[in-house]
PDB file of N, CA, C, O and CB in Angstrom:
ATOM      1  N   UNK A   1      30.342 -95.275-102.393  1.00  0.00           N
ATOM      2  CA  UNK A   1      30.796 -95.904-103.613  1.00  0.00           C
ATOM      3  C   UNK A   1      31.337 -97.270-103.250  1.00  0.00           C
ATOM      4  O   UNK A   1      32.182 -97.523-102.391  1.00  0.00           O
ATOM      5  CB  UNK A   1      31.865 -95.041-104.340  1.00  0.00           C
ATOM      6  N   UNK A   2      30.835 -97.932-103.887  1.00  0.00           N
ATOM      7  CA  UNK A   2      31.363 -99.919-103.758  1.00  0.00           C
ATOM      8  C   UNK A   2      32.688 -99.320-105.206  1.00  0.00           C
ATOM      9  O   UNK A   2      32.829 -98.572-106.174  1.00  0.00           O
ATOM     10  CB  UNK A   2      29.314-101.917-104.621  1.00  0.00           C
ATOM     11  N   UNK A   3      33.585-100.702-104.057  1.00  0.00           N
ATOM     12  CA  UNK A   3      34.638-101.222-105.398  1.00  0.00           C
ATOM     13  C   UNK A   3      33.992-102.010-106.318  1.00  0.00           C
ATOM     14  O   UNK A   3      32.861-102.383-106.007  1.00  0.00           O
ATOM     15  CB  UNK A   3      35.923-102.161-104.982  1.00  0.00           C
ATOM     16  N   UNK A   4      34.485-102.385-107.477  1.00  0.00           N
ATOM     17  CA  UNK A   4      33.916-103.553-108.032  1.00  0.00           C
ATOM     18  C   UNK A   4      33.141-103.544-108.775  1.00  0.00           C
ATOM     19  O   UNK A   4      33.309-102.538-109.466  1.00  0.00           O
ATOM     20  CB  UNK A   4      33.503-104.226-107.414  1.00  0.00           C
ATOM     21  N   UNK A   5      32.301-104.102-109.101  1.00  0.00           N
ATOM     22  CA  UNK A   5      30.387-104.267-109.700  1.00  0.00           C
ATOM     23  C   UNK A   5      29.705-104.151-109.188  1.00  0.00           C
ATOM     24  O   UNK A   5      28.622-104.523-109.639  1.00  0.00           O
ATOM     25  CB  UNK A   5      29.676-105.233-110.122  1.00  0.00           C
ATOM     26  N   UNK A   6      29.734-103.712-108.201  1.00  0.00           N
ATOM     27  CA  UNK A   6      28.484-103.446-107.472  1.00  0.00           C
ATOM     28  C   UNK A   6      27.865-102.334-107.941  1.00  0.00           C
ATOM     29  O   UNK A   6      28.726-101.669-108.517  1.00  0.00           O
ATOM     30  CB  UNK A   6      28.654-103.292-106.090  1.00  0.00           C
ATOM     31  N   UNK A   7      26.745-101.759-107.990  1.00  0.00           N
ATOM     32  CA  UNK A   7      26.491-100.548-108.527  1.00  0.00           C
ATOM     33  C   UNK A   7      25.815 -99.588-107.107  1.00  0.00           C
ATOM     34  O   UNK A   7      25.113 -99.860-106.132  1.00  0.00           O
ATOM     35  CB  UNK A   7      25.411-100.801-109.935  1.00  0.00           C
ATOM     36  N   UNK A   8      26.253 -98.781-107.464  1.00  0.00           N
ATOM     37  CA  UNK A   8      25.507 -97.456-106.662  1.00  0.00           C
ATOM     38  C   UNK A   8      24.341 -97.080-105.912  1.00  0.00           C
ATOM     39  O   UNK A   8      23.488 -96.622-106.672  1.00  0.00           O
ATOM     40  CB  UNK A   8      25.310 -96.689-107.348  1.00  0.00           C
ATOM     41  N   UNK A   9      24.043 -97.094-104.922  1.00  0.00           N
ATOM     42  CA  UNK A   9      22.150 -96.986-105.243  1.00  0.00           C
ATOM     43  C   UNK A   9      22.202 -95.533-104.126  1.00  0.00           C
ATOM     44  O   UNK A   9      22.940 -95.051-103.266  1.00  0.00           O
ATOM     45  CB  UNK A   9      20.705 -98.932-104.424  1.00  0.00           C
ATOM     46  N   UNK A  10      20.480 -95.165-105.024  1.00  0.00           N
ATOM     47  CA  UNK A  10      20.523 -93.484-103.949  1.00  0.00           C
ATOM     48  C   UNK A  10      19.685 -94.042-102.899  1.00  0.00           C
ATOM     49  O   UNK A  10      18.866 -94.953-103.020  1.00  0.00           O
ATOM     50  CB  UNK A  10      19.622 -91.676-104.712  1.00  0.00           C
ATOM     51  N   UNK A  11      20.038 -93.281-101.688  1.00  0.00           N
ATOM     52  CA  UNK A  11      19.537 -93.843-100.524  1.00  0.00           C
ATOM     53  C   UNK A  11      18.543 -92.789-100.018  1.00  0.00           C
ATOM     54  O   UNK A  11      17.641 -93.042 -99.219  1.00  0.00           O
ATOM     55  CB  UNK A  11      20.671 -94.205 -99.505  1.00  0.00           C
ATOM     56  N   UNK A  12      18.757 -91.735-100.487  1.00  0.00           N
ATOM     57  CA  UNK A  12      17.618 -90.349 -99.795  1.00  0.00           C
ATOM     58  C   UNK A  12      18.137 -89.399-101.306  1.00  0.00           C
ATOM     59  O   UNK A  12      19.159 -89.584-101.968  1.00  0.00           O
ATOM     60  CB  UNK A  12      18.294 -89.282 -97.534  1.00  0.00           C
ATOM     61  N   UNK A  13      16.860 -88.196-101.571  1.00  0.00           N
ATOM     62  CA  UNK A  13      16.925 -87.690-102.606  1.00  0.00           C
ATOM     63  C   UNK A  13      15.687 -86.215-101.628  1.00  0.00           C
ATOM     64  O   UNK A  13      14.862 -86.436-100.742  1.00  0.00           O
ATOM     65  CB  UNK A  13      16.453 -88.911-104.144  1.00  0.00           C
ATOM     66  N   UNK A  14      15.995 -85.072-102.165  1.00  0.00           N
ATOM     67  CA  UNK A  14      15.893 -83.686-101.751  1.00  0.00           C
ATOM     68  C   UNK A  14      16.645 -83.092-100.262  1.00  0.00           C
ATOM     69  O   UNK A  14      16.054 -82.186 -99.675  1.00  0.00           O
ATOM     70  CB  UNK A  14      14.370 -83.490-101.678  1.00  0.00           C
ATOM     71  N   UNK A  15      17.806 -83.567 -99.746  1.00  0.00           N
ATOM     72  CA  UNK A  15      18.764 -83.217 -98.944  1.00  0.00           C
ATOM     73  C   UNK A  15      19.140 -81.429 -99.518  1.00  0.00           C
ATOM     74  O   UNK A  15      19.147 -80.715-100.521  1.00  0.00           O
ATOM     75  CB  UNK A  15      20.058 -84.481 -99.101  1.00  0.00           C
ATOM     76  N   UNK A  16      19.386 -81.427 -98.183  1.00  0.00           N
ATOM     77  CA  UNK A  16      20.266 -80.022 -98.673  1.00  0.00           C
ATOM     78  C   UNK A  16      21.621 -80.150 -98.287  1.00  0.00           C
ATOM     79  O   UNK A  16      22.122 -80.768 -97.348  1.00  0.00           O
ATOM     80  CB  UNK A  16      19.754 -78.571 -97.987  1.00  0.00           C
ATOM     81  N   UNK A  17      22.191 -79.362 -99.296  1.00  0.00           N
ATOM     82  CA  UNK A  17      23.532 -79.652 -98.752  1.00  0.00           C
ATOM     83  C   UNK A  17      24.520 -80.022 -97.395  1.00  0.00           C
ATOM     84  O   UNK A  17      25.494 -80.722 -97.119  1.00  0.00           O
ATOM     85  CB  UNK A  17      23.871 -78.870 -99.054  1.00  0.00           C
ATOM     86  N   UNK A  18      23.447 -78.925 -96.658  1.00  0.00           N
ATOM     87  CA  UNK A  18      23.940 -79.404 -95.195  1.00  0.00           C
ATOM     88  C   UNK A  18      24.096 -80.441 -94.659  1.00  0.00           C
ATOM     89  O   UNK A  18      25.006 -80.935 -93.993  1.00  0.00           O
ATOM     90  CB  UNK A  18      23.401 -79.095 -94.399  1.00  0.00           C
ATOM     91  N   UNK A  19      22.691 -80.904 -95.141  1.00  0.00           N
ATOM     92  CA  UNK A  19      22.049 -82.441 -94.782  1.00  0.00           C
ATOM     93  C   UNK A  19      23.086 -83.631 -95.147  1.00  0.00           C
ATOM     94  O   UNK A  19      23.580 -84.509 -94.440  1.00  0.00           O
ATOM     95  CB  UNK A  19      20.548 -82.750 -95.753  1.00  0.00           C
ATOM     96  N   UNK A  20      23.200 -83.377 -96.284  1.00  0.00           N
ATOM     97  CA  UNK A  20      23.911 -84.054 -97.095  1.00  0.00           C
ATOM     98  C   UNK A  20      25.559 -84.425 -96.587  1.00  0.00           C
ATOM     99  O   UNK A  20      26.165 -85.454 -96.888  1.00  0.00           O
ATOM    100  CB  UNK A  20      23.800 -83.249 -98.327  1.00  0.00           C
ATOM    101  N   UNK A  21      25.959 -83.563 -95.943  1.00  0.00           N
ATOM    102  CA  UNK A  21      27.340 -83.063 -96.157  1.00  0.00           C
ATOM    103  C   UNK A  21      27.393 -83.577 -93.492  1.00  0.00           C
ATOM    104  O   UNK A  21      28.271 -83.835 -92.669  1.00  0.00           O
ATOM    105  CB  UNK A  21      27.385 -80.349 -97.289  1.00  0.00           C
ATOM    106  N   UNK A  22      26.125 -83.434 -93.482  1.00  0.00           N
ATOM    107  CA  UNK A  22      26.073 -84.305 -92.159  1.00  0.00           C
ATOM    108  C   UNK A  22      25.958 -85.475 -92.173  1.00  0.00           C
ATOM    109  O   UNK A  22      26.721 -86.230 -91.571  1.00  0.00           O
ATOM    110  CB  UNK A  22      25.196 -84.077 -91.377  1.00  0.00           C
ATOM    111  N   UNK A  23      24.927 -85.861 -92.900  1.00  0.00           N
ATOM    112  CA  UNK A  23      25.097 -86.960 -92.893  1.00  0.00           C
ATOM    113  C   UNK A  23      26.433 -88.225 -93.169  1.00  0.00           C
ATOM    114  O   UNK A  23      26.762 -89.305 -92.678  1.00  0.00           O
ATOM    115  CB  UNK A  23      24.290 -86.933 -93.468  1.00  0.00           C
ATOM    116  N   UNK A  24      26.944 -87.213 -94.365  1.00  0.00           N
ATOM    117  CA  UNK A  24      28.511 -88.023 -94.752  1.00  0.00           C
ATOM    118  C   UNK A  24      29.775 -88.029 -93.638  1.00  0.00           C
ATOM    119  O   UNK A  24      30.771 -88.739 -93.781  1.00  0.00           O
ATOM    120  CB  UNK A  24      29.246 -87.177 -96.165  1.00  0.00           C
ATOM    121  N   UNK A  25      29.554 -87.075 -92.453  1.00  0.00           N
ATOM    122  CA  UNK A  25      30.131 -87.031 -91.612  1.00  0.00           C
ATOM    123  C   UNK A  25      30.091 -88.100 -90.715  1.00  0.00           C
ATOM    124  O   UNK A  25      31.183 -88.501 -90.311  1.00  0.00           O
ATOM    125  CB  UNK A  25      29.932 -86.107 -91.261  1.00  0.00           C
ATOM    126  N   UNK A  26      29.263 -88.553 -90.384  1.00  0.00           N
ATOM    127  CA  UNK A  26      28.513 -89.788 -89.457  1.00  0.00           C
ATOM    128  C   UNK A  26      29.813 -91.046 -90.206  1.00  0.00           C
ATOM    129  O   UNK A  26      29.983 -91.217 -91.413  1.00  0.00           O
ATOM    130  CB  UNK A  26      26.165 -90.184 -90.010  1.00  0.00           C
ATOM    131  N   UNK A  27      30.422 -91.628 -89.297  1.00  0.00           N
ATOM    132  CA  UNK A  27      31.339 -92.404 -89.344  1.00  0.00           C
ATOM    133  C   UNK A  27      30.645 -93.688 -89.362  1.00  0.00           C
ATOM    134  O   UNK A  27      31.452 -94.616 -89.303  1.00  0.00           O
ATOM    135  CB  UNK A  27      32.263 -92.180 -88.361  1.00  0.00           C
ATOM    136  N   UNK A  28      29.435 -94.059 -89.422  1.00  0.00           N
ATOM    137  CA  UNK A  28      28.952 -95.217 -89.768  1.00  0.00           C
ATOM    138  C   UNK A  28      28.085 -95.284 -91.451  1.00  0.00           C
ATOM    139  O   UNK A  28      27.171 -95.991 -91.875  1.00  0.00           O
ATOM    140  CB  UNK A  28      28.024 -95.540 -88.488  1.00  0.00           C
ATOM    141  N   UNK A  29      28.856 -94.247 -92.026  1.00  0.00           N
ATOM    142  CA  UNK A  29      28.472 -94.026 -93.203  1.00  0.00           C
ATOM    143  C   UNK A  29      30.031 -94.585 -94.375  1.00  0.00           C
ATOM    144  O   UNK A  29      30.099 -94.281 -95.566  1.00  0.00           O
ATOM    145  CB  UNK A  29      27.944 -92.268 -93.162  1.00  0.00           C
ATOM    146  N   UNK A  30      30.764 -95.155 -93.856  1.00  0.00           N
ATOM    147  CA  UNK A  30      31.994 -95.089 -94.460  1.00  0.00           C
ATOM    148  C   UNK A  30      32.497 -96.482 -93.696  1.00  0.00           C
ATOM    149  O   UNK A  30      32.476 -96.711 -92.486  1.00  0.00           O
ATOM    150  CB  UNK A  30      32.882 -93.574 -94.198  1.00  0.00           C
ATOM    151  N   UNK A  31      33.075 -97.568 -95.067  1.00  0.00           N
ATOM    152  CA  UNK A  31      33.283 -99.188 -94.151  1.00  0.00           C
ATOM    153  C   UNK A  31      34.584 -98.933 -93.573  1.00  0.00           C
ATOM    154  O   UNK A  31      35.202 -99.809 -92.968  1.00  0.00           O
ATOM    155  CB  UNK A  31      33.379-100.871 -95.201  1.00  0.00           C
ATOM    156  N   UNK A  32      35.077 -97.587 -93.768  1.00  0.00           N
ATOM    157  CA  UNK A  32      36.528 -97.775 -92.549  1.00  0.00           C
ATOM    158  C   UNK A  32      36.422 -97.086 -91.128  1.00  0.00           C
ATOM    159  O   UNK A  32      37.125 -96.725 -90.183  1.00  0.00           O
ATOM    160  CB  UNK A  32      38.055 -96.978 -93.197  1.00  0.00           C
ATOM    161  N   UNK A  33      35.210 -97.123 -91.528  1.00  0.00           N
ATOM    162  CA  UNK A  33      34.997 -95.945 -89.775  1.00  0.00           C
ATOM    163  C   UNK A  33      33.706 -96.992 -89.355  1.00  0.00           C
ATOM    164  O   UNK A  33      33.827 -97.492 -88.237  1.00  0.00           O
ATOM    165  CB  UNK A  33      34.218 -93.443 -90.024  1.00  0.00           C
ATOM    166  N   UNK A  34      32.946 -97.231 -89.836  1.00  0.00           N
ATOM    167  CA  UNK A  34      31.699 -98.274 -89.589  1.00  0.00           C
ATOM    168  C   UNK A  34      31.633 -99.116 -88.492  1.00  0.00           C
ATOM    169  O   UNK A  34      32.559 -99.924 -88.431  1.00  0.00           O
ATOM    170  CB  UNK A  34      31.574 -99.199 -90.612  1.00  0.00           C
ATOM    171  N   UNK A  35      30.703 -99.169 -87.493  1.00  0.00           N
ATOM    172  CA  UNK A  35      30.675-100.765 -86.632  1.00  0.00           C
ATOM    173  C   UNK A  35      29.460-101.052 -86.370  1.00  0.00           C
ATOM    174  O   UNK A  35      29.437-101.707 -85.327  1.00  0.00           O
ATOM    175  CB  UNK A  35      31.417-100.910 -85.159  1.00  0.00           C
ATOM    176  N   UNK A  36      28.613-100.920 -86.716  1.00  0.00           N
ATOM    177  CA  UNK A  36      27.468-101.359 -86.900  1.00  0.00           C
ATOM    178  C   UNK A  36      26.995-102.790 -87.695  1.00  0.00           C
ATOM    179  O   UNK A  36      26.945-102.712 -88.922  1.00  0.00           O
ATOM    180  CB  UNK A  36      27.024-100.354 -87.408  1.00  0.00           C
ATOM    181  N   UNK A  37      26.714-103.835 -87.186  1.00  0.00           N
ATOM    182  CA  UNK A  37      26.885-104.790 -88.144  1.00  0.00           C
ATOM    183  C   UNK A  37      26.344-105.123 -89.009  1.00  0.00           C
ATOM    184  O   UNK A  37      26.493-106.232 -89.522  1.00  0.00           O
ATOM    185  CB  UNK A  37      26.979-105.540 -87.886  1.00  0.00           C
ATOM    186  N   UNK A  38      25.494-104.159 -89.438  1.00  0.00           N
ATOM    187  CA  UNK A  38      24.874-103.699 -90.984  1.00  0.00           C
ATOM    188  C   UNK A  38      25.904-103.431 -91.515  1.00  0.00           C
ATOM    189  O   UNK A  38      26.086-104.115 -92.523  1.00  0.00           O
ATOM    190  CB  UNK A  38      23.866-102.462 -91.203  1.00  0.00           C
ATOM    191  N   UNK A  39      26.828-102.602 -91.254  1.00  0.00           N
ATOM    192  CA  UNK A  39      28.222-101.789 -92.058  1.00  0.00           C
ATOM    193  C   UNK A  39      29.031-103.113 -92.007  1.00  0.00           C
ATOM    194  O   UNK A  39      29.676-103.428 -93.007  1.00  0.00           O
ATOM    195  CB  UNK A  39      29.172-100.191 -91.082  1.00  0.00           C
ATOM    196  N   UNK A  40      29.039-103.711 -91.180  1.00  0.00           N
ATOM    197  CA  UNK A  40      30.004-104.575 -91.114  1.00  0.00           C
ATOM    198  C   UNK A  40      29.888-105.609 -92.224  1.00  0.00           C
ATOM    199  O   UNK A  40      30.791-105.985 -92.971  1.00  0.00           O
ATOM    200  CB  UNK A  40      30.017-105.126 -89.836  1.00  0.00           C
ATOM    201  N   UNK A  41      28.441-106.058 -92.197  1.00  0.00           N
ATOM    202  CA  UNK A  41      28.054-107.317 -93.493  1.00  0.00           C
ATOM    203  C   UNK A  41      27.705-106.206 -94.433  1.00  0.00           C
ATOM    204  O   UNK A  41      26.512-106.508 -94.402  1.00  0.00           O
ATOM    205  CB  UNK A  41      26.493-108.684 -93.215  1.00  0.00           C
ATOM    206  N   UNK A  42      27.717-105.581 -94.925  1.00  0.00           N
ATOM    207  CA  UNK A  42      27.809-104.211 -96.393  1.00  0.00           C
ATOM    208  C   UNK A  42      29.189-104.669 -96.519  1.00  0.00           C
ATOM    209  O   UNK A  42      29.369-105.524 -97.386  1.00  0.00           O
ATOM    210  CB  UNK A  42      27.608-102.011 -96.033  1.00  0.00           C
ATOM    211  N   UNK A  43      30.412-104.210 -95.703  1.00  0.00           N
ATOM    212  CA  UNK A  43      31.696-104.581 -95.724  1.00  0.00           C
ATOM    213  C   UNK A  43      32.085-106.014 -96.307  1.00  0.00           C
ATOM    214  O   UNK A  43      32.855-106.111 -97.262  1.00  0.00           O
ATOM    215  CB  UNK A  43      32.105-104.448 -94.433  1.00  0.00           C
ATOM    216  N   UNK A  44      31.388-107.361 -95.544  1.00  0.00           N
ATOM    217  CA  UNK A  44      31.733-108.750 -96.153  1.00  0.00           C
ATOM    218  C   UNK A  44      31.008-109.157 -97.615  1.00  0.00           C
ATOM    219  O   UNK A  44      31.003-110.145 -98.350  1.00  0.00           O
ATOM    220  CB  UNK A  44      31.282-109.869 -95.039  1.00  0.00           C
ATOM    221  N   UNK A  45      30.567-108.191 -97.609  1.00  0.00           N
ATOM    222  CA  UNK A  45      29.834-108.522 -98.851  1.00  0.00           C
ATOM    223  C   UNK A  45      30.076-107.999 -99.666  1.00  0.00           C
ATOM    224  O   UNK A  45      29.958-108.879-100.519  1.00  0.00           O
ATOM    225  CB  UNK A  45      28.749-108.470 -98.939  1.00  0.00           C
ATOM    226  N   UNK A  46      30.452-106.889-100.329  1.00  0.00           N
ATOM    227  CA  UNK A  46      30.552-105.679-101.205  1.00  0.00           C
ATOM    228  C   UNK A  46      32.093-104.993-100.979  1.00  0.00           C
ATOM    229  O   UNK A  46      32.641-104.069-101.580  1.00  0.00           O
ATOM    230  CB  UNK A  46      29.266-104.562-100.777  1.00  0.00           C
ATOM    231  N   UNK A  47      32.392-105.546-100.248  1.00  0.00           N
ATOM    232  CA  UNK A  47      34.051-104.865-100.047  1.00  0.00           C
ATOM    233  C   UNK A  47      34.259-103.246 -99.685  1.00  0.00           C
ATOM    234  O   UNK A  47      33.265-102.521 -99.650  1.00  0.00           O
ATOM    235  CB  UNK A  47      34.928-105.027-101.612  1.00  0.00           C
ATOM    236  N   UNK A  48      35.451-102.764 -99.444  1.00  0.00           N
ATOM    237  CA  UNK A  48      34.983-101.175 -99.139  1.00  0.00           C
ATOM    238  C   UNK A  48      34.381-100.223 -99.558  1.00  0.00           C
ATOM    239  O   UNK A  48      34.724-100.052-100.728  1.00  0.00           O
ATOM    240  CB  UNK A  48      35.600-100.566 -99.036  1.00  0.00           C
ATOM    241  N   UNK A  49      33.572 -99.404 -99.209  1.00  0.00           N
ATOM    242  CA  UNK A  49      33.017 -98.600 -99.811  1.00  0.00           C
ATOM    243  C   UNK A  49      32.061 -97.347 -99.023  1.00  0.00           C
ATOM    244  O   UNK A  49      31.931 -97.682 -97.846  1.00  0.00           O
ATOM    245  CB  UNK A  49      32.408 -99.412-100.622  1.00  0.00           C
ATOM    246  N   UNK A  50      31.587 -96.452 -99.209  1.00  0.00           N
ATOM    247  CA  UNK A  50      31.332 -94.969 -98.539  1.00  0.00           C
ATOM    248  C   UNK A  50      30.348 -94.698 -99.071  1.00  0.00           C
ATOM    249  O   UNK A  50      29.951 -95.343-100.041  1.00  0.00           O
ATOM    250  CB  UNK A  50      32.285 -93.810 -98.680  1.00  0.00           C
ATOM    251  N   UNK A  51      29.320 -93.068 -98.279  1.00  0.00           N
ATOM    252  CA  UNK A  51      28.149 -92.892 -99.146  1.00  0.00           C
ATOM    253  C   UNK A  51      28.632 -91.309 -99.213  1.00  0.00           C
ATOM    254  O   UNK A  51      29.267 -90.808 -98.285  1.00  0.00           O
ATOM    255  CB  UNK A  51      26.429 -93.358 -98.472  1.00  0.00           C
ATOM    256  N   UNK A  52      28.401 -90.839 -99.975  1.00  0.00           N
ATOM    257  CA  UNK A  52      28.772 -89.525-100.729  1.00  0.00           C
ATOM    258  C   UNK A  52      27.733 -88.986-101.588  1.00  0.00           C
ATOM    259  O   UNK A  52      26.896 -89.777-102.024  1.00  0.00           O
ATOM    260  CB  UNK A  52      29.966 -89.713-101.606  1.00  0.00           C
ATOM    261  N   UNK A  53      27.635 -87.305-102.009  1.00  0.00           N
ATOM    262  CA  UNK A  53      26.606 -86.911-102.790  1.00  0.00           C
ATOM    263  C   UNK A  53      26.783 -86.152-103.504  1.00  0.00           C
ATOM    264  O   UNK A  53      27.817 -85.484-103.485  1.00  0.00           O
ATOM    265  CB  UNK A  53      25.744 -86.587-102.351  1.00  0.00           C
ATOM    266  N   UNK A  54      25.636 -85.957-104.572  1.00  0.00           N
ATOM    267  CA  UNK A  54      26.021 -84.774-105.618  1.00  0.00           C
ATOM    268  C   UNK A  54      24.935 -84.234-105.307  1.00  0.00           C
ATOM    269  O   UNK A  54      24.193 -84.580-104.388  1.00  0.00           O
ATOM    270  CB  UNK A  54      26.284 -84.986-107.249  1.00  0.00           C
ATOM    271  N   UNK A  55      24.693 -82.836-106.502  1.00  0.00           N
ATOM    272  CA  UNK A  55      23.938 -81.891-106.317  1.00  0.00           C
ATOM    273  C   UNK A  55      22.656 -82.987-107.664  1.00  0.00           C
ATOM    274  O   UNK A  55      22.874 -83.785-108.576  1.00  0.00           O
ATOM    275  CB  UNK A  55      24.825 -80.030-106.671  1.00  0.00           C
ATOM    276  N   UNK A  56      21.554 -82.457-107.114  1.00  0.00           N
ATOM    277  CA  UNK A  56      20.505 -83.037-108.447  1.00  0.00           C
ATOM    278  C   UNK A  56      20.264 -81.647-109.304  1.00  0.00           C
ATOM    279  O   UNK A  56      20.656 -80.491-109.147  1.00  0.00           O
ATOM    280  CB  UNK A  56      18.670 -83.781-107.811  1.00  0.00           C
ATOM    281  N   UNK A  57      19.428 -82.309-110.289  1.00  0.00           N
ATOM    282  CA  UNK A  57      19.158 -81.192-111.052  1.00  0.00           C
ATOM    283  C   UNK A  57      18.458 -80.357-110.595  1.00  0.00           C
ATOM    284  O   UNK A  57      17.453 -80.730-109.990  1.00  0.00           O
ATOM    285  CB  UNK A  57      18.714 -81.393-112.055  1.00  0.00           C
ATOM    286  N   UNK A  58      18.770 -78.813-110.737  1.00  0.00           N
ATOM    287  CA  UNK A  58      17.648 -77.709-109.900  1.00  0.00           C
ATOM    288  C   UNK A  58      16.383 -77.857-110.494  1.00  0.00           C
ATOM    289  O   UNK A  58      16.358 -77.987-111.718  1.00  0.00           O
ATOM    290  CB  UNK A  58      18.004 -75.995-110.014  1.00  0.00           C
ATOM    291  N   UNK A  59      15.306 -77.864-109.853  1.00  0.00           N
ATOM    292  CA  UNK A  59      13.785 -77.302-110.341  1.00  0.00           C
ATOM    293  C   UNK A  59      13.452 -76.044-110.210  1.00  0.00           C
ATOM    294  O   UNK A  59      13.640 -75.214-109.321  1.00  0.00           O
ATOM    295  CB  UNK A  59      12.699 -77.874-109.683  1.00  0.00           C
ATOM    296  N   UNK A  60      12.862 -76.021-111.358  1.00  0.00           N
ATOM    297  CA  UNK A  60      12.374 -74.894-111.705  1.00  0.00           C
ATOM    298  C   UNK A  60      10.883 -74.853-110.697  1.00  0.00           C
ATOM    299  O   UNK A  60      10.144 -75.802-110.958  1.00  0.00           O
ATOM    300  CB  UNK A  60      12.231 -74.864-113.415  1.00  0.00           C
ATOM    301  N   UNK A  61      10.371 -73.943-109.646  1.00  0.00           N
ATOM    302  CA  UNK A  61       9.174 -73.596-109.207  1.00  0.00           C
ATOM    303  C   UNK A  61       9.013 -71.976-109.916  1.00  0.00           C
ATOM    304  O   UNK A  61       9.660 -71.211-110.631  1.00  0.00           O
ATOM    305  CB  UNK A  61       9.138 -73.740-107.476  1.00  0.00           C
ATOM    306  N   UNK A  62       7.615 -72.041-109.147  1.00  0.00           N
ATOM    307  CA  UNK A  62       7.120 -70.078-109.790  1.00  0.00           C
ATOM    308  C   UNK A  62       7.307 -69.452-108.963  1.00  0.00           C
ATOM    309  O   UNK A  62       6.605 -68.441-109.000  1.00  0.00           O
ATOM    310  CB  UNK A  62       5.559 -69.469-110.208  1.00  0.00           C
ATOM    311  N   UNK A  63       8.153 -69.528-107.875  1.00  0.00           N
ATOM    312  CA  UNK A  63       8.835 -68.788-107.083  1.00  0.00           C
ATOM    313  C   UNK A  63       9.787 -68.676-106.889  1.00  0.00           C
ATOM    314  O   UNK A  63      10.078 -67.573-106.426  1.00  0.00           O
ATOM    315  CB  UNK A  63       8.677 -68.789-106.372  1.00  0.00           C
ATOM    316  N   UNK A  64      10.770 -69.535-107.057  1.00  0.00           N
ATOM    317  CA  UNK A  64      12.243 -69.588-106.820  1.00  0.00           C
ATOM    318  C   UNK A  64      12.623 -71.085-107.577  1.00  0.00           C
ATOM    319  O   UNK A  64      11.954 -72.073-107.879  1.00  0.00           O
ATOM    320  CB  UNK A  64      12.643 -69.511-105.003  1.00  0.00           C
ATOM    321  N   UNK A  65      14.015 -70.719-107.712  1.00  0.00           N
ATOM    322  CA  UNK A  65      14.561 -72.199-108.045  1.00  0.00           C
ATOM    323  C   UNK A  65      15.166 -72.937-106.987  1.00  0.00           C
ATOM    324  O   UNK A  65      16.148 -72.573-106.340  1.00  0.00           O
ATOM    325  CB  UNK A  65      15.600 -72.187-109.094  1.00  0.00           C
ATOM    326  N   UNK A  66      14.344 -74.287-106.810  1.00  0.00           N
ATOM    327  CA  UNK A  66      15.298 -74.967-105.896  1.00  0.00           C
ATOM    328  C   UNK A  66      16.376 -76.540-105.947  1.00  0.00           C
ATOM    329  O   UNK A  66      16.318 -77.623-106.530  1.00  0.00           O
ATOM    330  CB  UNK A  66      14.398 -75.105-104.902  1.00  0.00           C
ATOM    331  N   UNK A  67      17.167 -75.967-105.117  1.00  0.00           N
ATOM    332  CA  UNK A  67      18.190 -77.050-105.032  1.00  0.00           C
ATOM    333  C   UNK A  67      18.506 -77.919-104.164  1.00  0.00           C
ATOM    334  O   UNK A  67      18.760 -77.582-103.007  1.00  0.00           O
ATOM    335  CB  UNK A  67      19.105 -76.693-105.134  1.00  0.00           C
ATOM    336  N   UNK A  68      18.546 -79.211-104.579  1.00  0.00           N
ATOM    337  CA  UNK A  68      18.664 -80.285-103.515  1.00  0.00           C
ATOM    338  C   UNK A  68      20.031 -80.840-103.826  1.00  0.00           C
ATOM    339  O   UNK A  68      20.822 -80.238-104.553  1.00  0.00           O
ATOM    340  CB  UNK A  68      17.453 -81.464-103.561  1.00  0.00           C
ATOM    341  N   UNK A  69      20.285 -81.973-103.273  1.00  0.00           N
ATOM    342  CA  UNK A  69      21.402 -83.558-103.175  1.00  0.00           C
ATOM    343  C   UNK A  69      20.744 -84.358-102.911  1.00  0.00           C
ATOM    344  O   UNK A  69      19.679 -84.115-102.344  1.00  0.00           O
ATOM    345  CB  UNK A  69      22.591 -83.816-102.133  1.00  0.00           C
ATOM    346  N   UNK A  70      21.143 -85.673-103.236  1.00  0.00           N
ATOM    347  CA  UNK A  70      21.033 -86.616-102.926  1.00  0.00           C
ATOM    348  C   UNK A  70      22.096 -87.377-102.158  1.00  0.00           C
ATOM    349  O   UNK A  70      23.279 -87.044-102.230  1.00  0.00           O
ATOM    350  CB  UNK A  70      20.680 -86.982-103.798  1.00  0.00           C
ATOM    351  N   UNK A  71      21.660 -88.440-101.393  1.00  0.00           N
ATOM    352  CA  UNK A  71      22.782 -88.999-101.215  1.00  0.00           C
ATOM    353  C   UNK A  71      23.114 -90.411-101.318  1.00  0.00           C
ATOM    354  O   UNK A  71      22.076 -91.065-101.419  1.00  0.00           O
ATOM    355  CB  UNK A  71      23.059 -88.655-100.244  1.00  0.00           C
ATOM    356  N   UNK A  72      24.197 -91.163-101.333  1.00  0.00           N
ATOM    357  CA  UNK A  72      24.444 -92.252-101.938  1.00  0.00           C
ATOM    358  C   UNK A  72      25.292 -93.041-101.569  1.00  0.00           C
ATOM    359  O   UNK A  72      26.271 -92.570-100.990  1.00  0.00           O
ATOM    360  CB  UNK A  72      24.638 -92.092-102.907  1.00  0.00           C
ATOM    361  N   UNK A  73      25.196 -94.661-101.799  1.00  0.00           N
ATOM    362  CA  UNK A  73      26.560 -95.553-101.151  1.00  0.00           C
ATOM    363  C   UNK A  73      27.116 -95.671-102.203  1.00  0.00           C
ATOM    364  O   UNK A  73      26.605 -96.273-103.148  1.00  0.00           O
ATOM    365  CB  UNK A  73      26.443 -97.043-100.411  1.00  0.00           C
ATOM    366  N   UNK A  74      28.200 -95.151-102.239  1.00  0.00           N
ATOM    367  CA  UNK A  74      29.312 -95.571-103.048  1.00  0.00           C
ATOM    368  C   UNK A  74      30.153 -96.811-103.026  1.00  0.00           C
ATOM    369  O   UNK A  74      31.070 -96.949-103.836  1.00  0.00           O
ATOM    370  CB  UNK A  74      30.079 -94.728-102.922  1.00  0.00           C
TER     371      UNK A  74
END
């Protein structure tokens, strides 16, 4: 999530939670843990901000229903 106006964008879409929930762990996913100087100019540019996820909508298949996340810079 950006402060500000910046808006949101999804960065990967059919994660599973796990996935999801590793990936957000990774400390170069978050501008206060970040040093990568991609994170770093995300940081001078856009001010603080993290990537975090929700659940998407389940699909319906003819076998099971399945469920993903996405995930996202906040």
């Amino acid at each position: 999530m950006y402060q500000g106006n910046t808006p949101n964008r999804t960065i990967e879409r059919g994660l599973t939670l796990e996935e999801a929930q590793a990936h957000c762990k990774d400390p170069e996913t978050s501008s206060s843990t970040a040093t990568s100087a991609t994170a770093r100019a995300r940081t001078r540019k856009h001010g603080p901000w993290f990537d975090g996820y929700e659940a998407e909508p389940v699909k319906r298949s003819r076998r099971r229903y399945l469920g993903n996340a996405k995930a996202w810079i906040f």
